[in-house]
FILUMTOR-231278 format. One record per residue: chain; x, y, z of N, C-alpha, C in turn; residue in three letters. Coordinates in pm, 1 decimal. Atoms other than C-alpha are relative to their C-alpha. Last residue first. Layout:
<sites>
site mol->A; n_c1->X; n_c2->Y; n_c3->Z; ca_c1->X; ca_c2->Y; ca_c3->Z; c_c1->X; c_c2->Y; c_c3->Z; type->ALA;
...
</sites>
This chain:
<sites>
site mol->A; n_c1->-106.6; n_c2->-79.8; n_c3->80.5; ca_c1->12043.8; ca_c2->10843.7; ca_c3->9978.8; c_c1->115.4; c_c2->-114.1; c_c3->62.7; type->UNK;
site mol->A; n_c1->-14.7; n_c2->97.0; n_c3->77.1; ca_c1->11738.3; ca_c2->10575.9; ca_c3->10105.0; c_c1->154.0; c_c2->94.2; c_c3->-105.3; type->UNK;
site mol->A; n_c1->-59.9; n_c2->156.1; n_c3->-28.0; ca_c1->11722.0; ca_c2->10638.8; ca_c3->10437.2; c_c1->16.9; c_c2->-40.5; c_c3->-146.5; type->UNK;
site mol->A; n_c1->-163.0; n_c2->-12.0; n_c3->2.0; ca_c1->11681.5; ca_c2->11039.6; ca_c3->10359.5; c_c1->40.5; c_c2->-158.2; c_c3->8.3; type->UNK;
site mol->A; n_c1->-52.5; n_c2->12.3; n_c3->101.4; ca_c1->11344.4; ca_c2->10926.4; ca_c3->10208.1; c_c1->185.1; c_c2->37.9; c_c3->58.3; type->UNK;
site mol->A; n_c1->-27.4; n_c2->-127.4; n_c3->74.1; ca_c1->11180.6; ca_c2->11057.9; ca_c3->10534.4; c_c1->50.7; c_c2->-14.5; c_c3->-161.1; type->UNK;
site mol->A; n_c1->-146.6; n_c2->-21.2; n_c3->0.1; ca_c1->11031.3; ca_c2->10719.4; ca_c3->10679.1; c_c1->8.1; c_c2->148.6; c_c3->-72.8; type->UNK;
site mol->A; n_c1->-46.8; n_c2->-99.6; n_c3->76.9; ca_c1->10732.6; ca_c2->10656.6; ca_c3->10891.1; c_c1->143.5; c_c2->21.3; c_c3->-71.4; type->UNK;
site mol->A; n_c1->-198.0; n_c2->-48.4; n_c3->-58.9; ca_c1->10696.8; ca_c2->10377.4; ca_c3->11062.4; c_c1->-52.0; c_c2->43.7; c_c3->-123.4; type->UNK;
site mol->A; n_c1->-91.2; n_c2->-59.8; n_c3->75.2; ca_c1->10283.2; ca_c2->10230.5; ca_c3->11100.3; c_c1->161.2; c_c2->84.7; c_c3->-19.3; type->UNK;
site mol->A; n_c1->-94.3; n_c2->-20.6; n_c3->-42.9; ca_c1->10078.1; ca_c2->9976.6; ca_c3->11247.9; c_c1->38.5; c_c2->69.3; c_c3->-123.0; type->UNK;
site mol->A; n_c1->-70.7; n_c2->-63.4; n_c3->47.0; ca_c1->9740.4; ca_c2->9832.1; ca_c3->11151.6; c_c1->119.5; c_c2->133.2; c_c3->36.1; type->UNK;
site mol->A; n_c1->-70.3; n_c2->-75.7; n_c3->-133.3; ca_c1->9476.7; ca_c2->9610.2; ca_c3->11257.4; c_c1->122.0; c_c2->78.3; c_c3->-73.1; type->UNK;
site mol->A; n_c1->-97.7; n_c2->58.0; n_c3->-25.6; ca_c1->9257.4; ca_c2->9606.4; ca_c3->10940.4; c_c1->107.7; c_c2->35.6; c_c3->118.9; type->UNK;
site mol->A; n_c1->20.9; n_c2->81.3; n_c3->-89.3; ca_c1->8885.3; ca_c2->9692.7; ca_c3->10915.4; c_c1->161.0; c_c2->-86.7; c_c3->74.5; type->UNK;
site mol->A; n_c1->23.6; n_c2->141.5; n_c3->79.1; ca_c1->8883.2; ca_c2->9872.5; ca_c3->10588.6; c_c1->-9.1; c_c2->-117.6; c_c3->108.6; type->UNK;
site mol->A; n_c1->177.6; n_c2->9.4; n_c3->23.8; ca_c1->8819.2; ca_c2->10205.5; ca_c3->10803.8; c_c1->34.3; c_c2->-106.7; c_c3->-51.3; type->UNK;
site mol->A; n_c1->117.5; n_c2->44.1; n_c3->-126.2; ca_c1->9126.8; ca_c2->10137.0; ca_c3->10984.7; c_c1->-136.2; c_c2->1.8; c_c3->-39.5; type->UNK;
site mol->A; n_c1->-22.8; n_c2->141.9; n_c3->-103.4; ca_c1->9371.1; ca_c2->10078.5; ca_c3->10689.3; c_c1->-109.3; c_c2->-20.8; c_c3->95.1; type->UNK;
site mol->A; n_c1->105.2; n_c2->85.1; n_c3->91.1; ca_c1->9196.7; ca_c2->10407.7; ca_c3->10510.7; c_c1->0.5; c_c2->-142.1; c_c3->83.7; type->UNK;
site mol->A; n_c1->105.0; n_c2->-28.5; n_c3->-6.4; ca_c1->9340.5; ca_c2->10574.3; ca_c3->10824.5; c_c1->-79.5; c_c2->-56.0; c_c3->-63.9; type->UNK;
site mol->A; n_c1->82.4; n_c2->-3.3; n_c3->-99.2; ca_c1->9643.7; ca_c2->10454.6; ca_c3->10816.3; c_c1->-91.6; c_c2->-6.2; c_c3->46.0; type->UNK;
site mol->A; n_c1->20.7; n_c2->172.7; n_c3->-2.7; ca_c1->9716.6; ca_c2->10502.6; ca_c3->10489.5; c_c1->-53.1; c_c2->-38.8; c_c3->118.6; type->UNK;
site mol->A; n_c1->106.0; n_c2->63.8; n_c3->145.2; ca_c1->9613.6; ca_c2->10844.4; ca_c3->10508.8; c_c1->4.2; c_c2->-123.8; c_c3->-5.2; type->UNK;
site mol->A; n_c1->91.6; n_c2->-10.8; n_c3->-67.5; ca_c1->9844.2; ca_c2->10893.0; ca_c3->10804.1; c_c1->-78.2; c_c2->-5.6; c_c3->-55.1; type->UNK;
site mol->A; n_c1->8.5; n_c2->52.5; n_c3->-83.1; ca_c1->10151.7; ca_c2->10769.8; ca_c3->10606.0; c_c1->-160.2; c_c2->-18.4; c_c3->97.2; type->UNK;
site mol->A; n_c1->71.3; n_c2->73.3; n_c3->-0.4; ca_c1->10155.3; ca_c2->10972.6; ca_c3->10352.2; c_c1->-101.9; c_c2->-115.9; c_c3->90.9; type->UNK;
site mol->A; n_c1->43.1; n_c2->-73.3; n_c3->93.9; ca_c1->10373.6; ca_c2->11227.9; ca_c3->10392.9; c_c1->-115.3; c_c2->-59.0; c_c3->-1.2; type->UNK;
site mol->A; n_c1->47.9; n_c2->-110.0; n_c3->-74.7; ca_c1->10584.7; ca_c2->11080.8; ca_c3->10600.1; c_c1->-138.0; c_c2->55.2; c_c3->-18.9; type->UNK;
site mol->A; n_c1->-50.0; n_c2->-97.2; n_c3->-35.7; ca_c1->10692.2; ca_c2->10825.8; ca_c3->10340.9; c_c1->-116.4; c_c2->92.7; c_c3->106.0; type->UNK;
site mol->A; n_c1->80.8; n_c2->-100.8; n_c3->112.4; ca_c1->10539.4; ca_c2->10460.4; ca_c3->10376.3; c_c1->64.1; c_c2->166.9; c_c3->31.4; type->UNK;
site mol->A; n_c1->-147.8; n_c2->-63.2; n_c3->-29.7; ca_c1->10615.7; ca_c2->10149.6; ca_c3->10618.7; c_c1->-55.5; c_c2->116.6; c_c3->-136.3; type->UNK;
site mol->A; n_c1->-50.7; n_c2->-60.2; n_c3->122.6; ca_c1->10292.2; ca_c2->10010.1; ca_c3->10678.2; c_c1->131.0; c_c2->81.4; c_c3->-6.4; type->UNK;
site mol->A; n_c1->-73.4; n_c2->-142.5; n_c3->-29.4; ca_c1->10262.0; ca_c2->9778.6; ca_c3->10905.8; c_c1->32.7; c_c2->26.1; c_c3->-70.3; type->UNK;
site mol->A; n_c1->-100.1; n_c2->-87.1; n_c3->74.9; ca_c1->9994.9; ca_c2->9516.6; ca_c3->10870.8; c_c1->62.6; c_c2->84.8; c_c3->83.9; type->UNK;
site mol->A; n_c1->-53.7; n_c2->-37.5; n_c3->-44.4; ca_c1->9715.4; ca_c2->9251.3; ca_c3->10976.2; c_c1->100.7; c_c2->67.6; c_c3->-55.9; type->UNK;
site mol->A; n_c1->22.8; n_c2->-87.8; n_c3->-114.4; ca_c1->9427.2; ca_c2->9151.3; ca_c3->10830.0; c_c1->60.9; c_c2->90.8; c_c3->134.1; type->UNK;
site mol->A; n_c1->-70.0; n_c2->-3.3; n_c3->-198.7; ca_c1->9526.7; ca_c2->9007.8; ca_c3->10544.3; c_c1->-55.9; c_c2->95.6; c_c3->82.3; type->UNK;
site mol->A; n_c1->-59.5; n_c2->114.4; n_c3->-20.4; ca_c1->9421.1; ca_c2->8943.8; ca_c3->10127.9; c_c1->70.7; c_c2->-28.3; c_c3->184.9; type->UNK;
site mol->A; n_c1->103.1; n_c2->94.3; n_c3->76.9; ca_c1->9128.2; ca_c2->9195.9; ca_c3->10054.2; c_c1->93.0; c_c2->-183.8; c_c3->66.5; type->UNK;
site mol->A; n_c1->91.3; n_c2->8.3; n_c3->-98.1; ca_c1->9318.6; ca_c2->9464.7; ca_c3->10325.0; c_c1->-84.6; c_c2->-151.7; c_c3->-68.7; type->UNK;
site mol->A; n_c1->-83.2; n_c2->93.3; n_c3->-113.1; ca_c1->9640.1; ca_c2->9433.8; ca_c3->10053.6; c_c1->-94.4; c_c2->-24.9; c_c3->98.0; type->UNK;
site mol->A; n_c1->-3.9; n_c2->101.5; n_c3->51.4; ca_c1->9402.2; ca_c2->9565.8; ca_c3->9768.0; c_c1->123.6; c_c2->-92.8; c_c3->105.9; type->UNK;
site mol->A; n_c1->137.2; n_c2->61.0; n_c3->92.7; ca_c1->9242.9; ca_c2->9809.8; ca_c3->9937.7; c_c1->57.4; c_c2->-170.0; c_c3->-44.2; type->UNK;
site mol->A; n_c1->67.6; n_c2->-4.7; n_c3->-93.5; ca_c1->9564.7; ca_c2->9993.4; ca_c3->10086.4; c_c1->-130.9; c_c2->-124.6; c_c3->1.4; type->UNK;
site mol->A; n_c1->-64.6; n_c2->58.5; n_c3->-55.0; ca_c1->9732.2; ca_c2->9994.9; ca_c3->9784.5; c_c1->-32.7; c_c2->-101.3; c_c3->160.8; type->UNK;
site mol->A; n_c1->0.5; n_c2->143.7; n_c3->32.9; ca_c1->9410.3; ca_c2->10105.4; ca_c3->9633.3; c_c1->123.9; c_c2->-58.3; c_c3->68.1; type->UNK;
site mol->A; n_c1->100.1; n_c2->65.1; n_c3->-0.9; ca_c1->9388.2; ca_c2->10402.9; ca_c3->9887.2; c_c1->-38.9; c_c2->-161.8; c_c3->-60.6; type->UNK;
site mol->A; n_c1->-24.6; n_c2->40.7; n_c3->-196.8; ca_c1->9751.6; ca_c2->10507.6; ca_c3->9871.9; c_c1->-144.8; c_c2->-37.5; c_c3->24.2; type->UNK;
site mol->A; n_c1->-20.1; n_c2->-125.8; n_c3->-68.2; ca_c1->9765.8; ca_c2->10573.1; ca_c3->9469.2; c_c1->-50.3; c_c2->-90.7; c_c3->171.3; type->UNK;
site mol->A; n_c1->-47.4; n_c2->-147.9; n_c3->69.0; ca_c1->9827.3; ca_c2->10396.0; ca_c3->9184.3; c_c1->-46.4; c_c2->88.7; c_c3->79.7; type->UNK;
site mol->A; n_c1->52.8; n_c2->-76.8; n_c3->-48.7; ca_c1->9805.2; ca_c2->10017.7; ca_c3->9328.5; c_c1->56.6; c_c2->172.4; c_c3->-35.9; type->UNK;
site mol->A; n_c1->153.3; n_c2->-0.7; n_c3->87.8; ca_c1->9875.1; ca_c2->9711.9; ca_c3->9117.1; c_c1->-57.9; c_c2->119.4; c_c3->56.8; type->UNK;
site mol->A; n_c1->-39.9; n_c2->-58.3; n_c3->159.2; ca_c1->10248.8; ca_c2->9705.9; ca_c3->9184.0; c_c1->-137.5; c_c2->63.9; c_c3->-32.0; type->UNK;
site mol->A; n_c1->164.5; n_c2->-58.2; n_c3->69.4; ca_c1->10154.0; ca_c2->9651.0; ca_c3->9584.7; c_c1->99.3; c_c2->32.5; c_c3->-152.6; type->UNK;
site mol->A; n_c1->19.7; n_c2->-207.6; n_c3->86.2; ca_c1->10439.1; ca_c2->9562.0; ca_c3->9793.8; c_c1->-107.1; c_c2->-17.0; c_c3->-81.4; type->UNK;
site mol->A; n_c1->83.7; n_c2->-31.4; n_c3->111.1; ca_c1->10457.4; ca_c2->9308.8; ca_c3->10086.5; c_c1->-40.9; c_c2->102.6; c_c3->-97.9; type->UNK;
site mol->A; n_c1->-37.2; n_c2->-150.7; n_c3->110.5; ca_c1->10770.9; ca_c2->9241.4; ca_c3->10255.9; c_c1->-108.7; c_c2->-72.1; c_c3->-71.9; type->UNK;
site mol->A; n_c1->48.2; n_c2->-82.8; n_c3->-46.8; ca_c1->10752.6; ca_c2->8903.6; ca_c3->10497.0; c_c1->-70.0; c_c2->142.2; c_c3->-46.4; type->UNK;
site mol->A; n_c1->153.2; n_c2->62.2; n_c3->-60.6; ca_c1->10888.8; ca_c2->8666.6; ca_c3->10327.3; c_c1->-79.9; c_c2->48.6; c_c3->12.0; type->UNK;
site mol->A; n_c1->137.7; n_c2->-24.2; n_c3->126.9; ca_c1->11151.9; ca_c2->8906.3; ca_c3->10219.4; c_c1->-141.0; c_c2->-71.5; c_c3->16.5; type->UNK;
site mol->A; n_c1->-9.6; n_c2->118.5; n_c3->63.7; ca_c1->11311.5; ca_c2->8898.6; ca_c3->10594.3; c_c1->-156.3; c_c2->20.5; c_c3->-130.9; type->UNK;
site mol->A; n_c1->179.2; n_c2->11.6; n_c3->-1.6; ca_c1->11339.7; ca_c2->9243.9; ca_c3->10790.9; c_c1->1.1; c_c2->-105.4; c_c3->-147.8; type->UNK;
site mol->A; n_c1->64.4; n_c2->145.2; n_c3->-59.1; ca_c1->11690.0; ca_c2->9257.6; ca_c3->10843.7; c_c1->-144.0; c_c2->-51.3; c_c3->-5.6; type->UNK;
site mol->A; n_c1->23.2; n_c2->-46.9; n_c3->-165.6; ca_c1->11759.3; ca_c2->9649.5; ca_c3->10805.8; c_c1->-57.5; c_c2->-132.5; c_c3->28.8; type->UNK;
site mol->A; n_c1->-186.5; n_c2->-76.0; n_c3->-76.6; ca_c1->11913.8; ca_c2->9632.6; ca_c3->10454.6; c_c1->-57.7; c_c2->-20.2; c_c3->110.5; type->UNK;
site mol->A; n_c1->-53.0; n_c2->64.3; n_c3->30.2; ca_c1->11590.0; ca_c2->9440.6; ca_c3->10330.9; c_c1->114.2; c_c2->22.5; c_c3->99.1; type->UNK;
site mol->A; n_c1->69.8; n_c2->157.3; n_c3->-91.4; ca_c1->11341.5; ca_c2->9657.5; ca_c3->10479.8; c_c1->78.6; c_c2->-90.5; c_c3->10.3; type->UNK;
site mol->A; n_c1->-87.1; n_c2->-54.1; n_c3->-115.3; ca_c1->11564.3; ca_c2->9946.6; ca_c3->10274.1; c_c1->-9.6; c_c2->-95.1; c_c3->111.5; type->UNK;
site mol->A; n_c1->-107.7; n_c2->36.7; n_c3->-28.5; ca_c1->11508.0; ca_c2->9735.3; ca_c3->9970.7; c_c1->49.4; c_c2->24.6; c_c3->138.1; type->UNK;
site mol->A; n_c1->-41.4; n_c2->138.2; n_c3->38.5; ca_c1->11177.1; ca_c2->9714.0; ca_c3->9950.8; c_c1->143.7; c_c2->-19.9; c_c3->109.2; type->UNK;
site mol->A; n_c1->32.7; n_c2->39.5; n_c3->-134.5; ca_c1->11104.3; ca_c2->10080.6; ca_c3->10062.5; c_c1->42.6; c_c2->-145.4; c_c3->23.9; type->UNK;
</sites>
């Protein structure tokens, strides 16, 4: 997801990833502890789960879906 952010102008500064998170709740969790604002970029799939945890943790929160074809 990194990279594709990258390819499409979206400045590393910016780009936050999670290593420490093993599934879409701690990712979630442990980025809500440090900001209150987000967009998650995240496969399809997922997406609305994140989301959702995002809003119960209290965080404003935006999301783009991708398919994985962006990254062949």
């Amino acid at each position: 997801m990194r990279e594709y952010l990258l390819l499409n102008n979206i400045p590393d500064s910016i780009i936050e990833t999670d290593k420490n998170g093993s599934n879409t709740f701690n990712s979630v969790d442990n980025y809500a502890k440090k900001n209150d604002n987000v967009i998650i970029v995240s496969q399809a799939i997922h997406l609305n789960r994140a989301l959702f945890i995002a809003n119960c943790k209290g965080l404003n929160a935006a999301g783009y879906a991708v398919s994985g074809q962006e990254f062949n």
